[in-house]
C-alpha positions, 0 to 999 in steps of 0.5 A: 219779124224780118221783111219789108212792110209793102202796102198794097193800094186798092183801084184807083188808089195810091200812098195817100190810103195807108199816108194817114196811118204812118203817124203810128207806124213810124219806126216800126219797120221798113215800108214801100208802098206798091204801084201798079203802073199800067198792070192789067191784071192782078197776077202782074200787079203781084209780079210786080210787088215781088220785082221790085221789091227783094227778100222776105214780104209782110204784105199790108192789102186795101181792097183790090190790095187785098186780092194782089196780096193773094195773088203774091202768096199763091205765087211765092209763098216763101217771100211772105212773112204775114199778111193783112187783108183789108177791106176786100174778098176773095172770090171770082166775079159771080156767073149770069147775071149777078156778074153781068151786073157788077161788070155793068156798074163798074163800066158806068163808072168808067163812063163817067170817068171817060166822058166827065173825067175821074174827079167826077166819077170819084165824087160819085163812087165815094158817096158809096165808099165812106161811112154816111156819117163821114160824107160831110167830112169835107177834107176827108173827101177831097183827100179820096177824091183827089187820090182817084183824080191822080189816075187817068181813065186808062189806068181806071179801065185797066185796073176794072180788067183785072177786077172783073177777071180777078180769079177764085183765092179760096185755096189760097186762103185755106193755105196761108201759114203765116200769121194773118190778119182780117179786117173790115170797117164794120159798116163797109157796104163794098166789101161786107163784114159777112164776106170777110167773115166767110174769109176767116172761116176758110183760114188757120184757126184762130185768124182774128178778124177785126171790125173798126167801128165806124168805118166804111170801105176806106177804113185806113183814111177814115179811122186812121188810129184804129187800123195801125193799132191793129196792123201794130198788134199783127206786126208784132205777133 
């Protein structure tokens, strides 16, 4: 399939997410990876991802990536060869106040990152990110942890922004005709496999949705092998 490869980091993060997977996309195909710069918002997170990078798009999302590579699609749907979501959702922040909560705990970690600095808010936010088996997984952690620690706490305050006003990409999801792919690591407690499988049910018949066992959140940093086999296999169809 003709295009570029783009992958799309979710909050805080950068190349350091899709970096362990490269071993087995080597040679697949052409790849950047995106960078959101001091985006506030998710439109201009994807107008950026469209700017800077010409001709037709496969777009590869992780979490907050995911809900840019909506928004690319709603944007240009002609630029888009495929897409693969990636532990991630779809829907706005909930009114009352289940969305007064989630913008509660997002500030009190930018608190934290404000006051202690990011490396200690990433120590705190990845207890909740990772498989609990994987929290002793000394190299793994600091490799997450060191990928936060290279933003700033502005950049965490602006990408918070474009999450708590991030819109509803249901239409957008019912209106993707291109080949796509689902997935989610089966004990994500951030972006849920229940919230992936309303995903699916909104799509193309027969969207594959793909759990990788063992996993949390992180799933392209945690189980490696197992996400390029799949991104493989959607490159391919």
């Amino acid at each position: 399939m003709s295009g570029t490869l783009v992958f799309i980091p979710g909050l805080m993060c950068d190349h350091a997410v899709w970096a362990p997977l490269l071993p087995w996309l080597d040679g697949a195909r052409s790849w950047v990876t995106a960078d959101h710069g001091d985006a506030d918002s998710l439109t201009t997170m994807a107008r950026q991802v469209l700017d800077r990078t010409p001709g037709r798009l496969a777009l590869a999302g992780h979490s907050m990536g995911g809900r840019v590579a909506l928004e690319v699609v709603r944007l240009a749907p002609e630029r888009v060869s495929r897409v693969v979501l990636l532990d991630t959702g779809f829907l706005p922040r909930a009114p009352g106040a289940a969305g007064e909560a989630e913008a509660a705990k997002r500030h009190a970690l930018l608190r934290v990152a404000e006051t202690e600095g990011v490396r200690a808010m990433a120590t705190q936010w990845v207890q909740g990110m990772v498989h609990p088996d994987r929290l002793a997984d000394a190299d793994l952690i600091e490799r997450i942890v060191a990928m936060f620690a290279r933003q700033s706490a502005q950049t965490f305050a602006r990408q918070i922004k474009a999450l708590l006003n991030r819109p509803d990409a249901s239409a957008v999801m019912a209106a993707i005709g291109v080949p796509a792919l689902v997935l989610c690591g089966a004990q994500d407690a951030w972006s849920t496999p229940e919230q992936h499988r309303a995903m699916v049910a909104l799509m193309a018949p027969g969207t594959p949705l793909e759990l990788i066992a063992h996993s949390g959140h992180m799933s392209p940093m945690e189980r490696p092998e197992a996400v390029a086999r799949a991104l493989l296999n959607w490159l391919a169809d």
